[in-house]
N, C-alpha and C positions, 0 to 999 in steps of 0.2 A: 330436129329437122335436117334431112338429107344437102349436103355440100349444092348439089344438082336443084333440087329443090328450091333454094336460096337463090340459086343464079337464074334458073328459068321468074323466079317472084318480081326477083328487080328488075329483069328486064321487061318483063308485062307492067311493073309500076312505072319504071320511064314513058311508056307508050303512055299510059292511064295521065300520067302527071303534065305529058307533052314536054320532058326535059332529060333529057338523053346523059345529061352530065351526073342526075343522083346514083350517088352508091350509099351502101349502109354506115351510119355512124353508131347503129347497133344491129349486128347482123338477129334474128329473129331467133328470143328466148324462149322458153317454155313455161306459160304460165300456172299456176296452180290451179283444181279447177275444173267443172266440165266432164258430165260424165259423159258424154254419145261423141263431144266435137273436141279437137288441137287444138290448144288458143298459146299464141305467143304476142308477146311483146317485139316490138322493132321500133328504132328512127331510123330518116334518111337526112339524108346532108339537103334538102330543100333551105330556101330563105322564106319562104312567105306558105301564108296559111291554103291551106290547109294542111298539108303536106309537112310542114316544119316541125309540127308538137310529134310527142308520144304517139303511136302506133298500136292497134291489134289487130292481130290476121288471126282471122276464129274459119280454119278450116273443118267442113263438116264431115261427116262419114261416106267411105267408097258409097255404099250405098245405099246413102241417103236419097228419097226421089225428088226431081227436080223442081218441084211446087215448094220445097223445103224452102230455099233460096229465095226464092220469088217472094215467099211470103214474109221470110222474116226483112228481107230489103223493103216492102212497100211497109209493112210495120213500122219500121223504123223514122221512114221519111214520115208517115201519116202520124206518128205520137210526137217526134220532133218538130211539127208545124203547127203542131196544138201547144208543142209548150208543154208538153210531159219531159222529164228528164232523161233523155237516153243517148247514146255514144251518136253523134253526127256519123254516119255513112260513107265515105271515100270512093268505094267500090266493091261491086257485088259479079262477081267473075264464077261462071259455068262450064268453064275451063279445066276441067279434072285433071286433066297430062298437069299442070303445072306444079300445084303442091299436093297430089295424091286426092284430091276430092274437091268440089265446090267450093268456094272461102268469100270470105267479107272482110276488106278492112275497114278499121273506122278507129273513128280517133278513143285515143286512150284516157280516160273519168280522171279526175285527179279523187285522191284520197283512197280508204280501204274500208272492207264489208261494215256494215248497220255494227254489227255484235261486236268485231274488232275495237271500234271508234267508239264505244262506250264501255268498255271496258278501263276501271273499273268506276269511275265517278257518275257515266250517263248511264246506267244499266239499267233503269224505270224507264229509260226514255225507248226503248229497243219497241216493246209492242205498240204503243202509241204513233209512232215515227210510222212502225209495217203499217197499221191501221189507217192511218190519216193515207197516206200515199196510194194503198191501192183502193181505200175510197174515191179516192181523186183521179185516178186510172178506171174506175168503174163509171165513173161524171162522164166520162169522155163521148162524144158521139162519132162509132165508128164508120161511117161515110162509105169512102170507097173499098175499106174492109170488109165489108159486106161480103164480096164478090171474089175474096181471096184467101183470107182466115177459115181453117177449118171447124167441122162442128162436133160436139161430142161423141157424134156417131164411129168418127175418127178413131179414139181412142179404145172405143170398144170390139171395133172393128181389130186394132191391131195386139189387143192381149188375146182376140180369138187364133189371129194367126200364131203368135208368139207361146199360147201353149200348147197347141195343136205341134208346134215345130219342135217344141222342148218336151215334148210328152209328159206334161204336168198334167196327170187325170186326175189327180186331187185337187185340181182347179175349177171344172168343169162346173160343178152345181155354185158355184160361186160367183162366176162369171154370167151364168143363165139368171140368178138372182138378179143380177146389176142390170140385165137386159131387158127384164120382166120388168123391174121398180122405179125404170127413169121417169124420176121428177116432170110434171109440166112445168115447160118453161117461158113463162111471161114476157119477157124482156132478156132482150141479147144483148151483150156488153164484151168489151175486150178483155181478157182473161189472160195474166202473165201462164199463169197453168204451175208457175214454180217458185210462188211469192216469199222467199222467206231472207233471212237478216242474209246470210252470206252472199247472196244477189240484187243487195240495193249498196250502192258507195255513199261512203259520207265522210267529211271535213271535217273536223270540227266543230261536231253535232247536225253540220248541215248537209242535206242529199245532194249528192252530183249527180247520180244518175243511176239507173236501173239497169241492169243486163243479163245474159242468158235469156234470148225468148223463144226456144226450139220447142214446148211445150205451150203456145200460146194457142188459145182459141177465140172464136166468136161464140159463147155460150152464157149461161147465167150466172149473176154474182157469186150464187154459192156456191157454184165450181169454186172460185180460187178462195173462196173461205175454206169452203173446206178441206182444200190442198193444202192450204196455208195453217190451221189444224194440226194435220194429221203431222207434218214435217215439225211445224214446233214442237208437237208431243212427242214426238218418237225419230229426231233425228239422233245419233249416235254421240255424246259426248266425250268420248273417246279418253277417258279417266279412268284410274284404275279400280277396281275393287269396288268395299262399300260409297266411296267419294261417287263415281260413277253411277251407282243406283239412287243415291241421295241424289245425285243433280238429274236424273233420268226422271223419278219420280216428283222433283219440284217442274220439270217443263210440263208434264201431263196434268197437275192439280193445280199447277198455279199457272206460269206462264200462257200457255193454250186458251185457258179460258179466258184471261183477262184479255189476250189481243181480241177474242169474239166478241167478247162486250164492249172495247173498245172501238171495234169496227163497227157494233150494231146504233153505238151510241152516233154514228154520221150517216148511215145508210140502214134500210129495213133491211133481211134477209128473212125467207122461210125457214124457219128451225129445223124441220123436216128433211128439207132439202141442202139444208148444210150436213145433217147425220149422212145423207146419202151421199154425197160426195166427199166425206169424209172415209167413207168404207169403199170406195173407189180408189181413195188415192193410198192409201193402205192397201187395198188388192194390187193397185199397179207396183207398188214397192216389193210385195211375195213375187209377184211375175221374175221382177229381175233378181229376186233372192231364187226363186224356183231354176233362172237360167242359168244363176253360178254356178251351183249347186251341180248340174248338169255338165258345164264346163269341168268341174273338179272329177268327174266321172270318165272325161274326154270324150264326150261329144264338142261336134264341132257345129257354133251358132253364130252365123255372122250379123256384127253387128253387135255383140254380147260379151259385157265383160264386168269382171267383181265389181264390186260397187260398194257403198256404204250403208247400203239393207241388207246386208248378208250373212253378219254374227249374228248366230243362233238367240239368243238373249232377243234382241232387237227384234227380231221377225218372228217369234214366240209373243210379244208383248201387241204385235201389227194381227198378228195370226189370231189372240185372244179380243183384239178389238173389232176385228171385222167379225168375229161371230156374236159379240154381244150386241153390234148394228143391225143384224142380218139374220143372226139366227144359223149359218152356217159354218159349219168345221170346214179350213182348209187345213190338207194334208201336203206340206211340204215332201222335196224328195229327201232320204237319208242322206246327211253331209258324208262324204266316203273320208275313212279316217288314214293317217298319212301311214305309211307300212315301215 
């Protein structure tokens, strides 16, 4: 974060806190983390709460649109007064000149991810833990969310823009499938949109709290099941060799399925309607392998940047899954090879 930056933060937090006297007693680190938004760690020299503990300022993207912000501040307040676990709210600032975009500070979870905090004694307890929680995030009655939360429509809407901009024609009949085949949906519920072990905190077996909600919707249960799916099966273990495909191939046949049936054993879902949004959120995973991919060509996409869908292996495995859902081949573009 910018020297300038820093300075313009604390003095809008004096204003925010009504105390003209705080300075940083940790000027704002950089956390690990967060594909779209900045997230750093800070304290200030405050005495009394709120203000006093741990710190995150989760600054969003130049240009991110301003409903971003809106939504995920009344999210916050609205699962915090139900009694869902998530980071108390400080301040929600639409203020871009200040730290380079939109930001949120809120206080800082104690402890570290699901997957970390059970390694290695609690590691049966990982999908259980994911299951039990976002069944109890799907309990919830979303109220005045109604009126804020966006709806799936959203997200189809914005992989039309995003490969229309990245000129990913081998997306095309793929994305017209997903448009033709959405599920009816019964019942609307709050939907983290990106439920999985690296974005819920835990103690000591215990949940502190849930974060990243920049993909949250008002849509149906099996959205986040089967986001929740497709990310256990196929997030990237990042290991070398056969280790790597040994533990790639245990999330897909083992892990994946048990959190389903773990989840199904608290709440019903359509099976159908989990397949389907299971090869959604695999399609939206190729989108942003499609726009690396693109960027490594040097087109220029704002908003777009490498990510952890993007070795070939991984988006091969997401690529063979959406067409055994769907029935469709996507054609990614050629990775261009280093000269």
């Amino acid at each position: 974060m910018l020297d300038a930056e820093c300075t313009r933060l604390l003095t809008h937090l004096r204003a925010i806190a009504g105390d003209g006297s705080l300075v940083y007693t940790q000027a704002p680190v950089p956390l690990a983390g967060g594909f779209e938004t900045r997230t750093y760690s800070l304290r200030l020299s405050a005495s009394t709460p709120p203000w006093a503990g741990p710190l995150v300022l989760r600054v969003l993207p130049p240009d991110a649109p301003p409903k971003w912000l809106a939504r995920e501040a009344a999210l916050l307040r609205r699962l915090r007064a139900l009694d869902f676990p998530v980071p108390g709210l400080l301040d929600a600032c639409d203020d871009a000149a200040i730290c380079g975009g939109h930001f949120l500070v809120m206080e800082r979870l104690a402890g570290t991810d699901l997957l970390s905090d059970a390694m290695p004694h609690r590691i049966s307890q990982v999908t259980p833990t994911l299951a039990a929680l976002q069944a109890r995030l799907h309990a919830l009655e979303p109220g005045a969310l109604r009126d804020v939360l966006g709806t799936i429509d959203e997200p189809l809407a914005d992989l039309e823009i995003r490969i229309d901009r990245a000129r990913l024609d081998g997306f095309s009949e793929g994305l017209a499938w997903l448009c033709q085949n959405l599920p009816p949906i019964p019942r609307m519920v709050v939907c983290h949109g990106d439920f999985h072990p690296r974005n819920v905190l835990v103690r000591g077996g215990v949940v502190t709290g849930v974060i990243d909600w920049s993909l949250a919707l008002l849509a149906a249960p099996e959205f986040d099941v089967g986001s929740a799916r497709t990310v256990l099966a196929y997030a990237p273990a990042d290991l070398p060799g056969g280790l790597g495909h040994l533990v790639s191939l245990f999330q897909r046949l083992v892990v994946a399925p048990r959190y389903e049936r773990q989840y199904r054993r608290r709440r019903p879902v359509d099976a159908r309607a989990v397949r389907y949004y299971e090869a959604l959120r695999a399609f939206r995973c190729l989108v942003w392998a499609g726009e690396s991919s693109r960027l490594a060509e040097g087109m220029t996409l704002a908003g777009a940047k490498p990510g952890p869908w993007d070795a070939p292996r991984t988006a091969a495995l997401l690529s063979r899954r959406f067409r055994r859902l769907t029935g469709v081949r996507i054609s990614l573009p050629a990775v261009p090879r280093p000269i």
